[in-house]
C-alpha positions as CSV (number, residue, x, y, z in Angstrom):
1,X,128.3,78.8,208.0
2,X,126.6,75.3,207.9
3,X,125.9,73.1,205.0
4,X,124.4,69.7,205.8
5,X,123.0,67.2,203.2
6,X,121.5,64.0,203.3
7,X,123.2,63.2,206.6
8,X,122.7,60.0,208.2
9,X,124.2,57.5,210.7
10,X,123.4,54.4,210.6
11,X,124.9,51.9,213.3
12,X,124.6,47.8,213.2
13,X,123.2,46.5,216.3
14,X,123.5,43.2,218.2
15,X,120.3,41.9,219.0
16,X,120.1,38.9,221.3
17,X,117.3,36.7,222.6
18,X,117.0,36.6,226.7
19,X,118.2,33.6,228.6
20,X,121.1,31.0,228.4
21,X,119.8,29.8,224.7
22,X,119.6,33.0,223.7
23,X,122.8,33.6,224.3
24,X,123.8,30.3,222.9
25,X,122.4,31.1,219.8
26,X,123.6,34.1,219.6
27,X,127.4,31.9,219.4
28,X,125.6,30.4,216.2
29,X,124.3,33.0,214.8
30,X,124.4,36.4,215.5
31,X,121.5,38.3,214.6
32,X,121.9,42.6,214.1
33,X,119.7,45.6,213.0
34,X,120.1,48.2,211.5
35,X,119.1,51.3,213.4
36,X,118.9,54.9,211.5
37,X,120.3,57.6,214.8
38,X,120.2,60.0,211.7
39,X,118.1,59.6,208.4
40,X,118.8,61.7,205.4
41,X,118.9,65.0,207.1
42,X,119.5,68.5,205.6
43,X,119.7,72.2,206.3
44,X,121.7,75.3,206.3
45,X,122.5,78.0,208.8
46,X,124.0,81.4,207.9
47,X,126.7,83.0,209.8
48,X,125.6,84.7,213.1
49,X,122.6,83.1,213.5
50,X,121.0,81.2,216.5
51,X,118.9,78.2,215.9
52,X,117.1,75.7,218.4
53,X,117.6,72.0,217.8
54,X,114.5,70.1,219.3
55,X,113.4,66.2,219.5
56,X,112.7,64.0,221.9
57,X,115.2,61.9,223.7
58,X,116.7,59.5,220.7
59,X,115.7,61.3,218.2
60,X,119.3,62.2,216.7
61,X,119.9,65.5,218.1
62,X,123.7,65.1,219.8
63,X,124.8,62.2,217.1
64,X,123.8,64.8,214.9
65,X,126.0,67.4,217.0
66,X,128.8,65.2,217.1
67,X,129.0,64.4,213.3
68,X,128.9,68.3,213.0
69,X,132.0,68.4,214.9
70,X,134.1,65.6,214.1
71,X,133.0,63.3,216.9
72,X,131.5,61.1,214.7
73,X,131.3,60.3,211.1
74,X,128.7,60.0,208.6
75,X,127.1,57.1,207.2
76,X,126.3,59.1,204.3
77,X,125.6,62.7,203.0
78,X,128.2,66.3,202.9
79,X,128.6,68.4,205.7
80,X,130.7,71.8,205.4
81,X,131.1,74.0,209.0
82,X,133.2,77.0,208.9
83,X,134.3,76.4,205.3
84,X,135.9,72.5,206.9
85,X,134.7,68.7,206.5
86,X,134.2,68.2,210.4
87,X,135.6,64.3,210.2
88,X,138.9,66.0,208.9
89,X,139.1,67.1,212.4
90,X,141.6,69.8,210.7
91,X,143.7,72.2,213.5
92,X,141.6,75.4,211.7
93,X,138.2,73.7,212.0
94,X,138.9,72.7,216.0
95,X,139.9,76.1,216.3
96,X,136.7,77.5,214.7
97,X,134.0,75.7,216.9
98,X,133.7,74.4,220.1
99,X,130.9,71.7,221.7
100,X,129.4,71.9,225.0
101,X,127.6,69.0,226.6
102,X,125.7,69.8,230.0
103,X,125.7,66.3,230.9
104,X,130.0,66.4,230.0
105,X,132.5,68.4,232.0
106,X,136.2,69.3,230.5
107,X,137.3,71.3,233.6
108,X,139.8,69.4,236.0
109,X,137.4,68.3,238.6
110,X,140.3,68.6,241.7
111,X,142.1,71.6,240.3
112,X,140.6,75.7,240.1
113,X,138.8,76.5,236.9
114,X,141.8,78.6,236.3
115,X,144.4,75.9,235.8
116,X,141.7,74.0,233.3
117,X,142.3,77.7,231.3
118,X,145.8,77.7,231.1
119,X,145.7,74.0,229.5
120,X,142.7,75.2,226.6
121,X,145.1,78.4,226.3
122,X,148.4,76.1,225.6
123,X,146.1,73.4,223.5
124,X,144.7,76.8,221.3
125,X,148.1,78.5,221.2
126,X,146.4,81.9,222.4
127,X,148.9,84.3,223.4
128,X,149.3,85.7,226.9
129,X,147.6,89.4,225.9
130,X,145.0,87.7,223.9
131,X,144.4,84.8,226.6
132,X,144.1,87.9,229.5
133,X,141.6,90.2,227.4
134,X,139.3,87.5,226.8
135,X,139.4,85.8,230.1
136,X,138.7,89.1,231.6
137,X,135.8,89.6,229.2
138,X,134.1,86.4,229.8
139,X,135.1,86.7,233.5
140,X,132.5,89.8,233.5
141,X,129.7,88.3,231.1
142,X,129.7,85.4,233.4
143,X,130.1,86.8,236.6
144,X,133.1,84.5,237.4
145,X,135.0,86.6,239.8
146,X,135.9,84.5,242.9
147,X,135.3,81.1,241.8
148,X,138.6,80.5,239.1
149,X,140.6,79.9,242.2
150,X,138.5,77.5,243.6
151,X,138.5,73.8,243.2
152,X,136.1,72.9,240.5
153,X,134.5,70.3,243.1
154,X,134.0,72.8,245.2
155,X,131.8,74.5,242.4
156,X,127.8,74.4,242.6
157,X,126.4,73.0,239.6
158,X,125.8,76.4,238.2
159,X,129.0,77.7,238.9
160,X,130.9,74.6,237.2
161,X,128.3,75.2,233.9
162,X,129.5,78.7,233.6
163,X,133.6,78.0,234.2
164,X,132.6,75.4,231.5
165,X,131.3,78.2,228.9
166,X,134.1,80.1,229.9
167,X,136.7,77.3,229.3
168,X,135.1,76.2,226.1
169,X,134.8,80.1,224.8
170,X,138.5,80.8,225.2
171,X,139.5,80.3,221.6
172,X,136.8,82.8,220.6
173,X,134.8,79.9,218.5
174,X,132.6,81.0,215.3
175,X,130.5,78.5,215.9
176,X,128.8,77.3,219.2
177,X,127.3,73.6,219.6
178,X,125.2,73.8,222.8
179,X,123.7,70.6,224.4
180,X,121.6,70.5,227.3
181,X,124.2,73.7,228.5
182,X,121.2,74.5,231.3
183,X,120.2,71.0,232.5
184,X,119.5,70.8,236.2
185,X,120.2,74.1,236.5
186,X,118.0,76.4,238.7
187,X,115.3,79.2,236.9
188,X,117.8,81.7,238.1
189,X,121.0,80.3,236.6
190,X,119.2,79.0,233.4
191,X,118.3,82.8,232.6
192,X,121.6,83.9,233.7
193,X,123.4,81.0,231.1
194,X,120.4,82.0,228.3
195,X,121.7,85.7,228.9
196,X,125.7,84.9,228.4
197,X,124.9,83.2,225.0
198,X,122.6,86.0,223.9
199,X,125.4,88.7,224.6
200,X,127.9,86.5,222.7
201,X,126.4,86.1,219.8
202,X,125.8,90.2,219.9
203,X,129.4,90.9,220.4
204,X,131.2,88.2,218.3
205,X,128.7,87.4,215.6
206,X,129.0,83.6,216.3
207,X,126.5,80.8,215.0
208,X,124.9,79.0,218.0
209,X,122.8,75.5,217.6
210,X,121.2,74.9,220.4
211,X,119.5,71.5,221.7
212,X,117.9,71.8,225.0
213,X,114.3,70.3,226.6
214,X,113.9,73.4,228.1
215,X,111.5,75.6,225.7
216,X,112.2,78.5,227.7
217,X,116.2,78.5,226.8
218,X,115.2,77.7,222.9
219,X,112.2,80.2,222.4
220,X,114.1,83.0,224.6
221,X,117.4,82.5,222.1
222,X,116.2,81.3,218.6
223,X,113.7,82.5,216.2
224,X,114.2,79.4,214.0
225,X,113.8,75.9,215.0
226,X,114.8,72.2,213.7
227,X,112.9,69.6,214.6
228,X,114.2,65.8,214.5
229,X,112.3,63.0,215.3
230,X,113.3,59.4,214.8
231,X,116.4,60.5,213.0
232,X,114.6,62.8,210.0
233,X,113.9,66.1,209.7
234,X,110.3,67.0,210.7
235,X,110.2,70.9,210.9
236,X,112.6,73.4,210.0
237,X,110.7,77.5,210.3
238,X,110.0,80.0,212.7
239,X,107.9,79.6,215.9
240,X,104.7,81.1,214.6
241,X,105.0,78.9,211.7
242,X,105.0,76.0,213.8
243,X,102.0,77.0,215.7
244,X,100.1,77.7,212.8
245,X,100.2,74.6,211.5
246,X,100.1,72.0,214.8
247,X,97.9,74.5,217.1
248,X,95.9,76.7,215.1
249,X,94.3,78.0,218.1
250,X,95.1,80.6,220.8
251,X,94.6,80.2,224.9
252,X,91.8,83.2,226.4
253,X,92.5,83.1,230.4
254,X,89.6,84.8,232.0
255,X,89.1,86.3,235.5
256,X,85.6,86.4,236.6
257,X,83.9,88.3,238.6
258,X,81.1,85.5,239.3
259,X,81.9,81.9,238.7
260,X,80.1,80.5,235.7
261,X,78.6,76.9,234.6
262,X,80.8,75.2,232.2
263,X,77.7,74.4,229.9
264,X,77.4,78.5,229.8
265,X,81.8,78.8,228.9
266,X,82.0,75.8,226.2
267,X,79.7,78.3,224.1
268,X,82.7,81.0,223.3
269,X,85.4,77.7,223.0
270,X,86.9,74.4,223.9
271,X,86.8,74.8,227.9
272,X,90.1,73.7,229.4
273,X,90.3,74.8,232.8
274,X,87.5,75.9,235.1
275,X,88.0,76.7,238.4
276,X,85.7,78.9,240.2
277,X,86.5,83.1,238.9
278,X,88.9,81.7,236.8
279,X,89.1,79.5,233.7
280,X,90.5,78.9,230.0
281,X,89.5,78.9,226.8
282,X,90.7,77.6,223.4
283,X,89.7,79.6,220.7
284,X,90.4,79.5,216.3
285,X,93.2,82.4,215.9
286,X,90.9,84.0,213.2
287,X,87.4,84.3,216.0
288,X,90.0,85.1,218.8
289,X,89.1,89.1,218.7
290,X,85.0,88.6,217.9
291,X,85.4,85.9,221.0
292,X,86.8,88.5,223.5
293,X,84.7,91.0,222.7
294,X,81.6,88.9,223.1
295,X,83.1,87.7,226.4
296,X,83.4,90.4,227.8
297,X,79.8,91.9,226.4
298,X,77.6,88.4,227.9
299,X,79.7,87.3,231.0
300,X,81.1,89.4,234.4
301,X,84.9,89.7,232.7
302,X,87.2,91.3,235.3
303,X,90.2,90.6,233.0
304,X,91.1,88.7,229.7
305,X,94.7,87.2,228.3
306,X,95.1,86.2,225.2
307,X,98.2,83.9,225.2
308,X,99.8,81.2,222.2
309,X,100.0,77.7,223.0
310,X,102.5,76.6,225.3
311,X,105.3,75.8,222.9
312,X,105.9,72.3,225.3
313,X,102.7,71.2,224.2
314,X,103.2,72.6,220.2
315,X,106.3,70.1,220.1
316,X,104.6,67.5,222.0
317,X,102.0,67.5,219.8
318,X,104.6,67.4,216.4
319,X,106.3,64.3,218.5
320,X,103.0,62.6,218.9
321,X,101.8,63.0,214.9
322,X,105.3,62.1,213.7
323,X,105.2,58.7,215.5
324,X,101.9,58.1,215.0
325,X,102.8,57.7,211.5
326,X,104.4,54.4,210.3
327,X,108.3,53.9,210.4
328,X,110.6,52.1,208.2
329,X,111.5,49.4,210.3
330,X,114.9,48.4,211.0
331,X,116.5,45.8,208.8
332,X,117.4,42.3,210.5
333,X,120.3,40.3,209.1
């Protein structure tokens, strides 16, 4: 459903020295770098299939996004979505995807969600029928009854985010581009949003890529992650795969029945927490099993989890080794 290869975009940048010379000079002679937003970058998705998009904050995920979707075009490299040259920006291919931006809004902001509808249904061509079925079905996965009436102003934060999916849904995309969709969103709203993507993709098959700093909307959705950092490519696997190779360990969370010294604990692993009856381990995955079992033979165990690495700290970790190693740097002219 998604071809990408060897994608980059590359922008020339203005650099200026502070102060009044500095901006005399500039006059003179301006002075510009080249910075890489996106670096040679390549994958492929298959149809129906939901994968998380992770980096840190200016690492290229939404430029990437936006080249995917027409926003923006390439420096350099193919991209196919849906069987169309995004930059083409071809009726068919708008048709076929949509982008949502949680930090963007599309809805009317003094008029009801509703009338925002009837504009995507006249902008889509979707007939009355067709337009009433599926507003009616994405009325009941969101839970939107009572608030297309109201003024989208009017709207909590959570409420707007979901009349946005709806609005952005209406032309029944194949493929979903999803940025940030549950930023500053509340734990109860972020599930409910999580739960509405997972129930599309079941029902309409479409292809999701996902970007979001919350691991909880990425690891509850996707089973595959990319990782960008820097503008390249840095991971592209499964969860477990990712573990494996940045945290080879897994987290023992003890309850104790009498509190124990530390010297006595750093014995079965890497002591993390201690804290009276309760504390945490860090043990290889392949002595995890003999560890337990010897834990709970020498020391007053009242209970024992066994738990992976906190994905946060798996991706901060891959963040921290990929810029530990040396860039290219930019080039001045």
């Amino acid at each position: 459903m998604i071809s990408v290869k060897d994608l980059s975009k590359h922008y020339r940048v203005h650099e200026k020295e502070p102060g009044f010379l500095g901006s005399l000079k500039s006059l003179v002679r301006r002075r510009h770098r080249t910075v890489k937003a996106v670096d040679r970058v390549s994958f492929e998705i298959a149809p129906g299939e939901i994968v998380g998009f992770l980096g840190p904050n200016g690492a290229g995920k939404t430029t990437t996004l936006k080249m995917l979707s027409g926003l923006l075009h390439p420096s350099s490299g193919e991209v196919s979505v849906a069987g169309f040259v995004p930059k083409r920006r071809q009726r068919a291919f708008l048709s076929a995807i949509t982008l949502v931006m949680g930090q963007k809004q599309q809805l009317i902001w003094d008029l009801p969600a509703a009338d925002s509808f009837l504009v995507n249904q006249a902008i889509y061509d979707i007939p009355d029928a067709v337009y009433r079925r599926r507003l009616g079905e994405l009325t009941e996965m969101l839970g939107l009854q009572g608030l297309l009436n109201k003024q989208v102003r009017k709207l909590s934060l959570g409420e707007r985010m979901k009349c946005e999916l709806a609005a952005a849904l209406l032309h029944q995309p194949q493929v979903l581009f999803l940025d940030e969709p549950t930023i500053g969103l509340d734990v109860n709203m972020q599930q409910a949003v999580r739960d509405f993507i997972a129930g599309y993709n079941r029902r309409h098959g479409a292809t999701v890529v996902l970007t979001s700093h919350y691991m909880a909307d990425v690891t509850a959705l996707a089973k595959r992650i990319l990782v960008i950092d820097g503008g390249r490519m840095v991971f592209d696997g499964d969860f477990k795969s990712l573990a494996e190779s940045i945290a080879p360990q897994k987290v023992l969370k003890l309850q104790l029945r009498e509190p124990q010294p530390e010297t006595v604990l750093r014995r079965y692993g890497e002591l993390r927490e201690c804290d009276e009856l309760r504390a945490e381990l860090r043990v290889e995955r392949n002595a995890v099993t003999e560890t337990a079992a010897r834990l709970l033979n020498d020391l007053p165990v009242d209970d024992i989890g066994i738990e992976d690495v906190p994905i946060e700290e798996i991706v901060g970790k891959m963040f921290h080794r990929t810029n530990a190693a040396p860039a290219p740097a930019g080039r001045v002219a």
